[in-house]
TORDREN-329680 format. One line per 10 residues: number of its first residue (from 1); for each residue z, x, y of N, C-alpha, C, O, CB. Coordinates in steps of 0.001 Angstrom, whole numbers, plus 500000, padded with zeros to 6 digits. Glycine has a CB too. Example, Ala and Ser with C-alpha at 12.3 -4.5 7.8 and 13.67 -1.06 7.14 Angstrom:
% residues 2
1	507800,513190,494310,507800,512300,495500,507800,513200,496700,508465,514236,496681,509046,511308,495527 | 507080,512850,497750,507140,513670,498940,507870,512900,500030,508039,513409,501138,505725,514084,499402
//
This chain:
% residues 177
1	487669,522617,514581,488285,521419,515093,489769,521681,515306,490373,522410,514518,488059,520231,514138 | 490245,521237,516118,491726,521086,516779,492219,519703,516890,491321,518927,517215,491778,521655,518244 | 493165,519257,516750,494270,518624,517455,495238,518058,516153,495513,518742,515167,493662,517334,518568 | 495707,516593,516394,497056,516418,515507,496653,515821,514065,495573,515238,514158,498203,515300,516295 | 496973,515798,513280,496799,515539,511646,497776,515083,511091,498655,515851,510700,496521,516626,510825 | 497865,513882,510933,499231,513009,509836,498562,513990,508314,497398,513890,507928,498968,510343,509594 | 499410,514709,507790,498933,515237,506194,498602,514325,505198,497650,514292,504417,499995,516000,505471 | 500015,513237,505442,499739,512298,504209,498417,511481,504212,497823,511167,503181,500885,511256,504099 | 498029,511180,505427,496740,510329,505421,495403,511055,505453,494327,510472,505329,496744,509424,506608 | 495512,512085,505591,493954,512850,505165,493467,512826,506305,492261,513068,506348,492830,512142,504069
11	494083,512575,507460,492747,512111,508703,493142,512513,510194,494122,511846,510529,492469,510184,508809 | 492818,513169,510966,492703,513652,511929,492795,512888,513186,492036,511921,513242,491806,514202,511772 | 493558,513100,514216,493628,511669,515242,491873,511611,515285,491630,510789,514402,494618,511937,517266 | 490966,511918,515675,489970,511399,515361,489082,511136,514688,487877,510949,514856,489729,511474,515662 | 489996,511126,513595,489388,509876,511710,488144,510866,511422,487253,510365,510735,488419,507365,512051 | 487982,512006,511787,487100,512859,511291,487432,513878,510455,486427,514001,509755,486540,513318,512149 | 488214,514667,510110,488883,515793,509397,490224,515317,508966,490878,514638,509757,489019,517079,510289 | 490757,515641,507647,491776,515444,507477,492004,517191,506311,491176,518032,505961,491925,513717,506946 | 493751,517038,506012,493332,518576,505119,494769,518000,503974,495625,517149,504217,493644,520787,506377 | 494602,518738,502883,495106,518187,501743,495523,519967,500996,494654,520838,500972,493745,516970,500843
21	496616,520157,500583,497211,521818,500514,496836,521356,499251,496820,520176,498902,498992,522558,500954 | 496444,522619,498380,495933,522167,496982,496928,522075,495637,496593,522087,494453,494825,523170,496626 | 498585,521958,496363,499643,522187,495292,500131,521227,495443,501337,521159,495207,500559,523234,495258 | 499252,519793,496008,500063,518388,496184,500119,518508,497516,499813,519482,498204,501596,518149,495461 | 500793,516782,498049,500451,515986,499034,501654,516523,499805,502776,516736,499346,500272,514399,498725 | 501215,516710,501094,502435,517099,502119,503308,516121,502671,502924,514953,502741,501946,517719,503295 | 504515,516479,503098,505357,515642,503909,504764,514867,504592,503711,515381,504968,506124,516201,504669 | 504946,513490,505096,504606,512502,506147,504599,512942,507255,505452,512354,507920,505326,511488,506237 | 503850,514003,508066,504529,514892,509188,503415,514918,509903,502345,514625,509369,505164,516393,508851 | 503501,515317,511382,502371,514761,512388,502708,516669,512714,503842,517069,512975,502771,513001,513931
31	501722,517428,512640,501494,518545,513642,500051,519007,514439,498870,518742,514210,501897,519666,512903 | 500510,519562,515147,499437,520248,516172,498941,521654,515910,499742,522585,515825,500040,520337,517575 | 497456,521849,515762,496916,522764,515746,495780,523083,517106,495023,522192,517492,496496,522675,514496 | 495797,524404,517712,495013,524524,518750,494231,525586,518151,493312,526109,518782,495676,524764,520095 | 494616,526031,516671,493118,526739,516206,492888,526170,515302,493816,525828,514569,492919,528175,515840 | 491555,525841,514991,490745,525216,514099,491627,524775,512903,492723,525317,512759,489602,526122,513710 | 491237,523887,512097,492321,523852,511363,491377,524218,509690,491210,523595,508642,493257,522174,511638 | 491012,525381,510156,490167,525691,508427,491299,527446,508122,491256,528523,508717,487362,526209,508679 | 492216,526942,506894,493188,528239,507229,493290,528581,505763,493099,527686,504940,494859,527940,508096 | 493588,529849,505361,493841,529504,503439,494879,528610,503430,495735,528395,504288,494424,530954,502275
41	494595,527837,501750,495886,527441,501358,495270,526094,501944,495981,525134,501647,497396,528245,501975 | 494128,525748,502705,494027,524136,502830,492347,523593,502790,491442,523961,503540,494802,523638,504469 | 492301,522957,502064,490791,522227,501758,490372,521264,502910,491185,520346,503024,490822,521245,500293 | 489541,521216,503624,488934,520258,504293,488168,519320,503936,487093,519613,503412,488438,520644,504961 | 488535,517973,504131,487819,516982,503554,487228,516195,504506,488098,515724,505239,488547,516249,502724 | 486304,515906,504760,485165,515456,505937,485305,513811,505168,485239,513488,503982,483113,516504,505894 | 485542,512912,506532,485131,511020,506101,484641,510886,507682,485071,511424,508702,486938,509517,505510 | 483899,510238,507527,483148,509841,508819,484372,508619,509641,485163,507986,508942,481330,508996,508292 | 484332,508481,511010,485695,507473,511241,485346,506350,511245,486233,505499,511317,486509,507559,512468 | 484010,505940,511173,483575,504866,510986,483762,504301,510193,484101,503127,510346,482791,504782,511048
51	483624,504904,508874,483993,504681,507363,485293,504536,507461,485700,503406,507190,483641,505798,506315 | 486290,505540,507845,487966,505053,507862,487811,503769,508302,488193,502966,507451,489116,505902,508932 | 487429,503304,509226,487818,502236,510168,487015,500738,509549,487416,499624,509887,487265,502740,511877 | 485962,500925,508705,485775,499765,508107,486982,499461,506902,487673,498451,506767,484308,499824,507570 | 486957,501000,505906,487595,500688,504837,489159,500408,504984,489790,499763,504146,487312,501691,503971 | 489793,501033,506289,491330,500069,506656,491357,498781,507111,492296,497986,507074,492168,500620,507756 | 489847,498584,507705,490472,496870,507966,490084,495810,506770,490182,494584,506823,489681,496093,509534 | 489575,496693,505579,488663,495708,504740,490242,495922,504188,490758,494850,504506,486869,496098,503770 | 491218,496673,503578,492508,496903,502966,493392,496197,504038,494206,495367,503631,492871,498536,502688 | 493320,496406,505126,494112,495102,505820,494143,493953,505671,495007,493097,505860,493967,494900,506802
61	493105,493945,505300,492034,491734,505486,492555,491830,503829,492852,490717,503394,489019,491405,505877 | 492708,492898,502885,493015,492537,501260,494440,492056,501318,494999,490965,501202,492885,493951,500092 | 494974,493863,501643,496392,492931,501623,497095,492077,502236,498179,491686,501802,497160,493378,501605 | 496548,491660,503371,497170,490586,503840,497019,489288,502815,498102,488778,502529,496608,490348,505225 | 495844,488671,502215,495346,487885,501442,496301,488373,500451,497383,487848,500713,493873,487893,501243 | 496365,488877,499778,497014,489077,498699,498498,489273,498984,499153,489210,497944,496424,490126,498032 | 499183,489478,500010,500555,489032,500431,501039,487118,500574,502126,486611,500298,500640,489808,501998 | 499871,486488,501056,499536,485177,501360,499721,484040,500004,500325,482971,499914,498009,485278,501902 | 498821,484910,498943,499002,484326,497509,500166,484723,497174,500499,483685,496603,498030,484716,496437 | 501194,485495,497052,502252,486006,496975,503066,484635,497688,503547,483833,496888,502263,487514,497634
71	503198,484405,498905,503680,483552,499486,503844,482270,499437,504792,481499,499581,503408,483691,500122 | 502240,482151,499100,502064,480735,498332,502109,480006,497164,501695,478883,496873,501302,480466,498414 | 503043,481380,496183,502981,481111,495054,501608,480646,494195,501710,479749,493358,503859,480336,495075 | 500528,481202,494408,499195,480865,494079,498780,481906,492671,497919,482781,492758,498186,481124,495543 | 499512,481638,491477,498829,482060,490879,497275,482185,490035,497134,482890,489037,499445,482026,490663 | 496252,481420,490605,494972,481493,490661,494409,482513,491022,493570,483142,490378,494566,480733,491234 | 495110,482919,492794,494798,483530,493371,495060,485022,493508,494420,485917,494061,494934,482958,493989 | 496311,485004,492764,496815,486362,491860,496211,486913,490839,496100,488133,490726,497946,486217,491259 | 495699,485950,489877,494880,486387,488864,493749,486898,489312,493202,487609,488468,494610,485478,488002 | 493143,486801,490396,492161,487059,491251,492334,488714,491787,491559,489660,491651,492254,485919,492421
81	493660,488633,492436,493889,490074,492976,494322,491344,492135,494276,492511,492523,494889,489959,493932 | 494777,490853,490833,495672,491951,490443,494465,492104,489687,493587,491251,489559,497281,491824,489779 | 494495,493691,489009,493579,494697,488203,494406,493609,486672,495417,492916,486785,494020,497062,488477 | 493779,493753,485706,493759,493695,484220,494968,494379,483565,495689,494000,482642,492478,494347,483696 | 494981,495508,484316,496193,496511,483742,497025,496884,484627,497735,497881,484495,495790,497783,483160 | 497031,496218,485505,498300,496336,486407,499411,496546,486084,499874,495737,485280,498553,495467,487016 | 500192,497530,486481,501332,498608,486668,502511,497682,487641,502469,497779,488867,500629,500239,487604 | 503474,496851,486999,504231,496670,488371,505519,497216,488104,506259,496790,487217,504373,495123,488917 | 505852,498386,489058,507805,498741,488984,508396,498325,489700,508661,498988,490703,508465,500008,489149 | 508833,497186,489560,510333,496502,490386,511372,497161,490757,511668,498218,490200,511089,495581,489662
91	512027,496696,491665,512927,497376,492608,514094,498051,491423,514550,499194,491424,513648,496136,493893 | 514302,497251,490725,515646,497862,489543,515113,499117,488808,515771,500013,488280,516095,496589,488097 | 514092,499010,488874,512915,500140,488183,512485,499610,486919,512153,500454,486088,513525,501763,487827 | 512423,498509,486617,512165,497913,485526,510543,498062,485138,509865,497465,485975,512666,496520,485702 | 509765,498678,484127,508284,498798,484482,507598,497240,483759,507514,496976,482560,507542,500473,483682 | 507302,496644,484573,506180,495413,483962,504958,495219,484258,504412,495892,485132,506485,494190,484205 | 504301,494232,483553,502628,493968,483729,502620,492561,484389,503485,491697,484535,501638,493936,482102 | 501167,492676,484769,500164,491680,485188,501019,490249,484959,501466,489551,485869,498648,491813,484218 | 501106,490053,483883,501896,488600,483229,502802,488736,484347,502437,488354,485459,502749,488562,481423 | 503964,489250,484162,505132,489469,484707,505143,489068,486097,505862,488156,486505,505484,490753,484540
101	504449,489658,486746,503919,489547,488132,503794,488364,488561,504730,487762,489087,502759,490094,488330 | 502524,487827,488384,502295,486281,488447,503580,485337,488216,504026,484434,488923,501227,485898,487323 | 504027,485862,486967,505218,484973,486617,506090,484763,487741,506206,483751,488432,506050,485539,485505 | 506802,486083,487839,507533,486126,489218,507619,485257,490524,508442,484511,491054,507170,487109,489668 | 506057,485841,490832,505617,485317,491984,504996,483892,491925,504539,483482,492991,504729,486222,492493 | 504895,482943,490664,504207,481327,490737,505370,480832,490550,505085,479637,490464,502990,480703,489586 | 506866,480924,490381,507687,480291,489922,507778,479330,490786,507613,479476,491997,508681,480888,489619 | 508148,477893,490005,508217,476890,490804,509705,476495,491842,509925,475773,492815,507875,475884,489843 | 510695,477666,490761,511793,477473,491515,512306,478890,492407,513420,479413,492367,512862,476941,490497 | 511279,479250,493096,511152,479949,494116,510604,479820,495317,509468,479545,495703,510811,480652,493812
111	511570,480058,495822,511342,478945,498012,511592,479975,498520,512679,480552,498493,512721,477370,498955 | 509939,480554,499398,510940,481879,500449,510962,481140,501768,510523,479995,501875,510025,483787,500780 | 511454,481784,502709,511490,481323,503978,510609,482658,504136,510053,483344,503279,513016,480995,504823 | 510715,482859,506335,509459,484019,505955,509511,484924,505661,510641,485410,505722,508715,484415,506598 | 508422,485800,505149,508880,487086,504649,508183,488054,506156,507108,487839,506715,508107,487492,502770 | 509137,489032,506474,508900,489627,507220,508483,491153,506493,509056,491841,505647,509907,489422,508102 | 507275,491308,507211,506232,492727,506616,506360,493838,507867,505712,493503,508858,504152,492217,506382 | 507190,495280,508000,507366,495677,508954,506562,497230,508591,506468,497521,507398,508850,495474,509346 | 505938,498299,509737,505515,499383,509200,504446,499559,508208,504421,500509,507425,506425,499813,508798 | 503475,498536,508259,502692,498846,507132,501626,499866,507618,501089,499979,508720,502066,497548,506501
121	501425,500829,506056,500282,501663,507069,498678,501386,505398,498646,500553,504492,501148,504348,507584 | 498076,502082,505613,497046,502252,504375,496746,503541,504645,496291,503997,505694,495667,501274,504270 | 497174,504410,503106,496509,505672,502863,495055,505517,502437,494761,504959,501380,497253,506433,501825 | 494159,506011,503264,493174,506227,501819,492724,507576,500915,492533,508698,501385,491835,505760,502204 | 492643,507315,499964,492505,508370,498703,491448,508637,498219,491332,509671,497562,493100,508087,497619 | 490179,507612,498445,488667,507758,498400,488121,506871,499230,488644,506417,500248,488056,507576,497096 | 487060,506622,498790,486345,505201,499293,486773,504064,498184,486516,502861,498124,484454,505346,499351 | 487388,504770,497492,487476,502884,496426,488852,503459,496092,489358,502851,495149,486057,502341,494458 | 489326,504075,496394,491237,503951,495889,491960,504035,497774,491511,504626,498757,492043,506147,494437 | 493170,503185,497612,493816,503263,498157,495006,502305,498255,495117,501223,497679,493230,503482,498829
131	495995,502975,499199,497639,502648,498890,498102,501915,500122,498268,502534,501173,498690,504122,498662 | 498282,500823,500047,498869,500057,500907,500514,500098,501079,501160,499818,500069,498411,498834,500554 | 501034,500334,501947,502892,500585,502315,503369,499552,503063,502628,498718,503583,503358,501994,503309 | 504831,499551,503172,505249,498698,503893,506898,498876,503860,507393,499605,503000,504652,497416,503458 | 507875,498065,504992,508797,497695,504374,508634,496577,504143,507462,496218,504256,509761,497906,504783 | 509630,495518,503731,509600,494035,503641,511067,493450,503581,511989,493889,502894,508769,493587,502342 | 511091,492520,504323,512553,491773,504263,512111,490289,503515,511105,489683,503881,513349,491497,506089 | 512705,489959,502785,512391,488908,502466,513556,487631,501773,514320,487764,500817,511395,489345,501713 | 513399,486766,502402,514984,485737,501591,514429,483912,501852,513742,483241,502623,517204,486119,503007 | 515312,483761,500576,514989,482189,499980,515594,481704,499173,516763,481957,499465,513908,481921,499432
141	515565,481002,498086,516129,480503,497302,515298,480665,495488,514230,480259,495029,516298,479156,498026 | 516535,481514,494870,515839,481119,493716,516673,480385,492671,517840,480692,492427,515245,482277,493135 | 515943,479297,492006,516869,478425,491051,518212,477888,491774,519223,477534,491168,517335,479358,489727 | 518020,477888,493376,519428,477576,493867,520261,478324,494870,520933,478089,495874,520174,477579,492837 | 519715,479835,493745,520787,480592,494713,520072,481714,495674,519154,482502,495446,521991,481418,493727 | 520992,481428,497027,520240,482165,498208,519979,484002,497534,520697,484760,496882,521507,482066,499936 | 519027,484077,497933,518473,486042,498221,518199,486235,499280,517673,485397,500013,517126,486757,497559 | 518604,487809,499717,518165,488438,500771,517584,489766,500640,518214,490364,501511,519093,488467,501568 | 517008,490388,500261,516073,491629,499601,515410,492444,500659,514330,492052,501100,514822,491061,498619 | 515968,493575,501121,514812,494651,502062,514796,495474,500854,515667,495668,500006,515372,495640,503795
151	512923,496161,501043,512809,496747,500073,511700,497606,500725,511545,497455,501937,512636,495945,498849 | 510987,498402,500138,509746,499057,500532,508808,498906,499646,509253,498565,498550,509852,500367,500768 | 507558,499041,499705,506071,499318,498379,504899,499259,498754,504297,498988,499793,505846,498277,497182 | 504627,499611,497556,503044,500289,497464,502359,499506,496739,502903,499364,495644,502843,501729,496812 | 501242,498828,496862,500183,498387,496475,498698,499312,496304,497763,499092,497074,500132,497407,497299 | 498632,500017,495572,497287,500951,495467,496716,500127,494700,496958,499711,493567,497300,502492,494865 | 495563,499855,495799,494024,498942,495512,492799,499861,495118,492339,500877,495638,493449,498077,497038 | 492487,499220,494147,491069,499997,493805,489980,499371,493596,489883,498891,492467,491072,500732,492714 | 488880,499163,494492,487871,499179,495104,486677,498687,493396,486225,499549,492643,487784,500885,496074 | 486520,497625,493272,485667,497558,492027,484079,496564,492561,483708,496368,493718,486783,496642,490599
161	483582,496212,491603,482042,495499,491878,482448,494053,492403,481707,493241,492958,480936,495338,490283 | 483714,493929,492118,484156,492280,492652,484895,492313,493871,484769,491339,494614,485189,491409,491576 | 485762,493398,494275,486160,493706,495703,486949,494525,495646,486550,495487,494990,486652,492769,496496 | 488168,494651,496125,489582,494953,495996,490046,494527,494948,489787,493350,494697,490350,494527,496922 | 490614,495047,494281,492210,495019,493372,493159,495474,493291,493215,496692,493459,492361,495185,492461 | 494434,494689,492978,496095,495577,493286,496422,496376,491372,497214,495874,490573,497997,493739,493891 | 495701,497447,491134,495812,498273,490095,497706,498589,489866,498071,498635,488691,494770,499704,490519 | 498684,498767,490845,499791,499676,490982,500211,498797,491836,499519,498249,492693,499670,501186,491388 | 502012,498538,491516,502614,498007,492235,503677,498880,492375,504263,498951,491295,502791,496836,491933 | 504159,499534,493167,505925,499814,493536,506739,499344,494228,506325,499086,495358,506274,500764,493989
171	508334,498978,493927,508946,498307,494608,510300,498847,494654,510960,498792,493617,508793,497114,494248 | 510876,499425,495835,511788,500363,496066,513104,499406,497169,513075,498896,498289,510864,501822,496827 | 514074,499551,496148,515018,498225,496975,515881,499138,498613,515745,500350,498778,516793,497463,495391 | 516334,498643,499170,516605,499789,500342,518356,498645,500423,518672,497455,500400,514977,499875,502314 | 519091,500157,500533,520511,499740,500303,521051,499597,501699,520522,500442,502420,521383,500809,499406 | 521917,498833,502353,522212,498853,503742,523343,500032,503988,524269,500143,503184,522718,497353,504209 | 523250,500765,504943,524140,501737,505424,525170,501713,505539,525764,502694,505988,524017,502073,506231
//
């Protein structure tokens, strides 16, 4: 097989081959191969594109829903999405849990206006793990006082008997130039 391969995503412009170097995950980098791409030094991992293409829009249709409860301050609906042992690192790098989260996000004295979601892509890592990206701008009012926050993160969902879950949160603040 030939043609272009994003590394980080495992997948081949035609969602059939992707290749993974066995000393860790490569740069975010798009190249071209016009010979086969079976070379030492890289494992081939076969997903059918059909399968890509259900399991990104079923992680699309998640995280969007689960950005929505976020929005709506719905913690019902959070308790719903997040894993049990959820991992969340906030932008300061502060590491917190599940509690925390919800907390955050149900506060009553938190008003966003919209949040703008730019660049999102979904890695996938199996059939039941995968990492949702993004940037995000987001500003409102908390307790009063205005915020304005661009940031980037990762949501890695993992795939259980009840649906999707947000297992891993990262949240990476982005400083203006």
């Amino acid at each position: 097989m030939t043609g272009w391969v994003r590394q980080a995503d495992f997948i081949a412009a035609d969602g059939a081959f992707g290749v993974h170097p066995p000393m860790g995950p490569a740069p975010d980098v798009l190249f071209h191969s016009s010979r086969p791409l079976t070379s030492p030094g890289f494992i081939m991992v076969q997903r059918a594109s059909s399968e890509t293409s259900v399991l990104t829009a079923e992680l699309l249709e998640a995280a969007d829903a689960f950005d929505a409860a976020q929005f709506r301050k719905d913690a019902d609906a959070l308790d719903q999405w997040l894993a049990p042992d959820l991992v969340y690192i906030r932008g300061t790098g502060e590491i917190s849990d599940r509690a925390a989260f919800i907390e955050a996000f149900s506060d009553p004295d938190l008003l966003f206006e919209p949040f703008v979601i730019r660049e999102r892509s979904v890695h996938l890592l199996s059939s039941d793990v995968a990492v949702v990206s993004a940037e995000a701008e987001i500003v409102g009012l908390l307790r009063g006082s205005p915020f304005h926050d661009r940031f980037r993160y990762s949501d890695t969902f993992l795939k259980t008997p009840q649906g999707w879950r947000v297992r891993f949160v990262q949240v990476t603040r982005l400083v203006e130039p």
